[in-house]
N, CA, C and O atoms as CSV, one atom per row, in Angstrom:
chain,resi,resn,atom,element,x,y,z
A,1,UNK,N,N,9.193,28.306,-24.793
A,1,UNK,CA,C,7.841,28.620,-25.177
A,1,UNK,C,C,7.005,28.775,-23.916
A,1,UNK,O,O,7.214,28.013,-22.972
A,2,UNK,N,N,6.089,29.698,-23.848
A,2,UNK,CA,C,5.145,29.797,-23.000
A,2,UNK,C,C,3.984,29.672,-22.886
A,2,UNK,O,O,3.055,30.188,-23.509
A,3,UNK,N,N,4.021,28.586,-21.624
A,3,UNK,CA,C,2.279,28.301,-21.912
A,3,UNK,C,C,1.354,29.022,-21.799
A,3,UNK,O,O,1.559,30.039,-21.136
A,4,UNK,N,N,0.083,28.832,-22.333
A,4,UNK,CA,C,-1.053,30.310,-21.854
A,4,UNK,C,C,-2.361,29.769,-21.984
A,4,UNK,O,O,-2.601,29.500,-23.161
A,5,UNK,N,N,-3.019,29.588,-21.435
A,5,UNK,CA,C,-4.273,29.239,-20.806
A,5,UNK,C,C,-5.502,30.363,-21.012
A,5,UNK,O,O,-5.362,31.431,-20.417
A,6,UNK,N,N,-6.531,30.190,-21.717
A,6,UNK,CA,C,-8.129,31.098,-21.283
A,6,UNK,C,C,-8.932,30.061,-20.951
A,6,UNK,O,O,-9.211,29.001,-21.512
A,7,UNK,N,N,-9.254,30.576,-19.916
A,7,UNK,CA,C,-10.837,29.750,-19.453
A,7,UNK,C,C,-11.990,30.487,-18.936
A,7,UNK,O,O,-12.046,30.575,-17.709
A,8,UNK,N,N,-12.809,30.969,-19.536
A,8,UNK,CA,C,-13.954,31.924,-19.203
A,8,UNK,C,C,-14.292,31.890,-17.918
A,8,UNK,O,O,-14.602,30.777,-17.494
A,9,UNK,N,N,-14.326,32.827,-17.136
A,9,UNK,CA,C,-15.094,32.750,-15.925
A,9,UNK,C,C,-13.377,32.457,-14.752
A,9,UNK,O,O,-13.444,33.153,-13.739
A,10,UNK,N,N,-12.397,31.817,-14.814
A,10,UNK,CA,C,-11.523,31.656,-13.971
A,10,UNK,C,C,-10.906,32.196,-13.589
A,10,UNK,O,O,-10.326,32.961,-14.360
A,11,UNK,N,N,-10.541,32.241,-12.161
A,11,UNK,CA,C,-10.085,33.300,-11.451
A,11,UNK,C,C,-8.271,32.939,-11.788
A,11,UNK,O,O,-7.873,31.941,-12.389
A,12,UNK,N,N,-7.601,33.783,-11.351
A,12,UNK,CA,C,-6.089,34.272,-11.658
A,12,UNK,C,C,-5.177,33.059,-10.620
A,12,UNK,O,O,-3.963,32.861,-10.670
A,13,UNK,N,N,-6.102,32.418,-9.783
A,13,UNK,CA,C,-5.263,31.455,-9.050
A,13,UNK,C,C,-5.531,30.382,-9.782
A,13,UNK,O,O,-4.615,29.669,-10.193
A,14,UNK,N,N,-6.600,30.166,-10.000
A,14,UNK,CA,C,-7.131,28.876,-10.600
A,14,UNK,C,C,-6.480,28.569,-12.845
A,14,UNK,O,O,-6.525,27.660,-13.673
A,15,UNK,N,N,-6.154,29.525,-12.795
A,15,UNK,CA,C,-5.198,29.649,-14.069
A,15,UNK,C,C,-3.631,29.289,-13.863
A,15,UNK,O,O,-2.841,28.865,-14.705
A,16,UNK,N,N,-3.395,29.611,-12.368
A,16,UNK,CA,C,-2.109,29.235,-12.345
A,16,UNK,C,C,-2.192,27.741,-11.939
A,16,UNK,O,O,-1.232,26.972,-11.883
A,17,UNK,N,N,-3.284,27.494,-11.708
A,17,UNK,CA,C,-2.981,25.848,-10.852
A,17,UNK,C,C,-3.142,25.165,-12.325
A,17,UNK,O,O,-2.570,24.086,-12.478
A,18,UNK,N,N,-3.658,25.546,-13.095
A,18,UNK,CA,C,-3.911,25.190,-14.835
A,18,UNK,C,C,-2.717,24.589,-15.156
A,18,UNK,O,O,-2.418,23.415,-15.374
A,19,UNK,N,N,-1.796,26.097,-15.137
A,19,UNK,CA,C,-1.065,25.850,-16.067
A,19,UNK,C,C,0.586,25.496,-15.277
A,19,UNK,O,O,1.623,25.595,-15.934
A,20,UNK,N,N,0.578,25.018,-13.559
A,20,UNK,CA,C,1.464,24.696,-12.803
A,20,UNK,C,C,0.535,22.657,-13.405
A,20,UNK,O,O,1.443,21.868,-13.667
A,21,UNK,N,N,-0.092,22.374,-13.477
A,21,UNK,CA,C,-0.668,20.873,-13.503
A,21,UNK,C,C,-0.108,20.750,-15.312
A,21,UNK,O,O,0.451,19.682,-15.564
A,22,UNK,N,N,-0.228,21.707,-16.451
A,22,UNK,CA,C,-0.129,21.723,-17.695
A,22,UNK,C,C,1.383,21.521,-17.767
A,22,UNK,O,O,1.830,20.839,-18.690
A,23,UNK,N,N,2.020,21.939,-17.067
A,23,UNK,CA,C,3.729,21.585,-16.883
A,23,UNK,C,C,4.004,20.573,-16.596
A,23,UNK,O,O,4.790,20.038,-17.378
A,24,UNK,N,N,3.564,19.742,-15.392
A,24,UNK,CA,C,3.734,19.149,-15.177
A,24,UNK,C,C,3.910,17.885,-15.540
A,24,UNK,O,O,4.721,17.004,-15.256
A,25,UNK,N,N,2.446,18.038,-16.622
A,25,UNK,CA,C,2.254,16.874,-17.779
A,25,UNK,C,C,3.851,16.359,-18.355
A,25,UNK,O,O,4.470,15.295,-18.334
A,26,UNK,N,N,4.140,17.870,-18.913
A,26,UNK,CA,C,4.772,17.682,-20.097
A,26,UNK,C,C,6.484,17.803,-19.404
A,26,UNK,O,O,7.398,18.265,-20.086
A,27,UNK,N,N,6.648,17.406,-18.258
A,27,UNK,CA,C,7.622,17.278,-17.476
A,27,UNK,C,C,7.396,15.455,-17.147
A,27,UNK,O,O,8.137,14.478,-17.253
A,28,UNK,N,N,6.381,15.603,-16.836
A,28,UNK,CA,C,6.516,13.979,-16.385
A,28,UNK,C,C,6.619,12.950,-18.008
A,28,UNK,O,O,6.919,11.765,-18.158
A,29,UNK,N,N,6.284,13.863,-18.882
A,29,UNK,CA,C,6.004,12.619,-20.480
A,29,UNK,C,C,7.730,13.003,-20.863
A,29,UNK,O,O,8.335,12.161,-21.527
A,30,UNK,N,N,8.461,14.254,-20.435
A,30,UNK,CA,C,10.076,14.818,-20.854
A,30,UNK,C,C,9.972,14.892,-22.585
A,30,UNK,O,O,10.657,14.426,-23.495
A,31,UNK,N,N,8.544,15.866,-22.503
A,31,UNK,CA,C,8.736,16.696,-24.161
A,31,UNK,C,C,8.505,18.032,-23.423
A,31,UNK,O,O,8.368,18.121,-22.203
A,32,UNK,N,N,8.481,18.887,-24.150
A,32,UNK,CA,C,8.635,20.467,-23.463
A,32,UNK,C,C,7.236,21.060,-24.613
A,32,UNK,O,O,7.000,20.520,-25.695
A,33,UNK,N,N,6.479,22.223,-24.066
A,33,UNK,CA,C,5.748,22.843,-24.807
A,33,UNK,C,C,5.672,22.700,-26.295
A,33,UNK,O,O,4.774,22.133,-26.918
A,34,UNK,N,N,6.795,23.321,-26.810
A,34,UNK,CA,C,6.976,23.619,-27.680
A,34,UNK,C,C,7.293,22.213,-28.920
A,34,UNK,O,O,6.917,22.320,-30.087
A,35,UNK,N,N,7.952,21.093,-28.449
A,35,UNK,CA,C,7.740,19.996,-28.972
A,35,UNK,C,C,6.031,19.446,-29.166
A,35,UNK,O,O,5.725,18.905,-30.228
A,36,UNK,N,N,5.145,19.604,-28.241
A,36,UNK,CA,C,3.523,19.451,-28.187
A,36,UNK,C,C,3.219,20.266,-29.354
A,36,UNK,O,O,2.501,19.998,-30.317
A,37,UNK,N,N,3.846,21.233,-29.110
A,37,UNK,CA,C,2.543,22.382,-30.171
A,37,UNK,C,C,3.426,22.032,-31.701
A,37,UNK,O,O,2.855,22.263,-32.767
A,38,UNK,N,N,4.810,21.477,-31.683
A,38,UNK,CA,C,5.267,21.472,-32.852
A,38,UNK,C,C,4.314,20.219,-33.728
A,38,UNK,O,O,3.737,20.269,-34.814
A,39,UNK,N,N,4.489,18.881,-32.490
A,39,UNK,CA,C,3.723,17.822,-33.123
A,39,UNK,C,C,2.427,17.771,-33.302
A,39,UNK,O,O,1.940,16.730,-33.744
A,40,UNK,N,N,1.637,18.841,-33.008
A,40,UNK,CA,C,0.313,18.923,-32.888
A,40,UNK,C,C,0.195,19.596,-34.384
A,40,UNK,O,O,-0.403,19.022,-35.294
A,41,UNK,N,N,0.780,20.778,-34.526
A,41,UNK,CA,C,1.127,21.160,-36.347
A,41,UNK,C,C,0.819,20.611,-36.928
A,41,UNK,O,O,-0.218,20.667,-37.588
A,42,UNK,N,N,2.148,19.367,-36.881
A,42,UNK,CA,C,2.069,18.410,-38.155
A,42,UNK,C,C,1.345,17.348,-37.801
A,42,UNK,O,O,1.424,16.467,-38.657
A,43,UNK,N,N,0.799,17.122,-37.065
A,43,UNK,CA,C,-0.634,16.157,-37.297
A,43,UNK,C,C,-1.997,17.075,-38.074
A,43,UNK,O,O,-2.817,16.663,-38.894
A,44,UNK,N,N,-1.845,18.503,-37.428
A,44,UNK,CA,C,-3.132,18.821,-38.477
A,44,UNK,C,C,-2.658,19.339,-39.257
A,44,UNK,O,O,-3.523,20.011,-39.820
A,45,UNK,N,N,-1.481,19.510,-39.823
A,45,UNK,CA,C,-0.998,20.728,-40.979
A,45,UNK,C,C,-1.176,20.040,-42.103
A,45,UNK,O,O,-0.937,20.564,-43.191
C-alpha cells in the first residue's frame, strides 16, 4: 500500500520528509500501512 500525503501550501520536499517520518512510524510500531488503514476501518466502520 502506498502512502499519500496532501498538505496545502507544501512544498514537494517537505511532503517527502512527511511521508519518509510517516514510515517510519509504522516501521518502528512493525504494522505496515495497510494494517493502519485496515484497523482504522473497523474502528469507524
Amino acid at each position: 500500500m502506498a502512502i499519500t500525503i496532501h498538505i496545502e501550501g507544501a512544498k514537494p520536499d517537505d511532503i517527502v520528509r512527511g511521508l519518509l517520518a510517516a514510515q517510519a512510524v509504522f516501521d518502528k510500531s512493525g504494522i505496515t500501512a495497510d494494517q493502519a488503514a485496515t484497523a482504522r476501518f473497523i474502528i469507524d466502520g
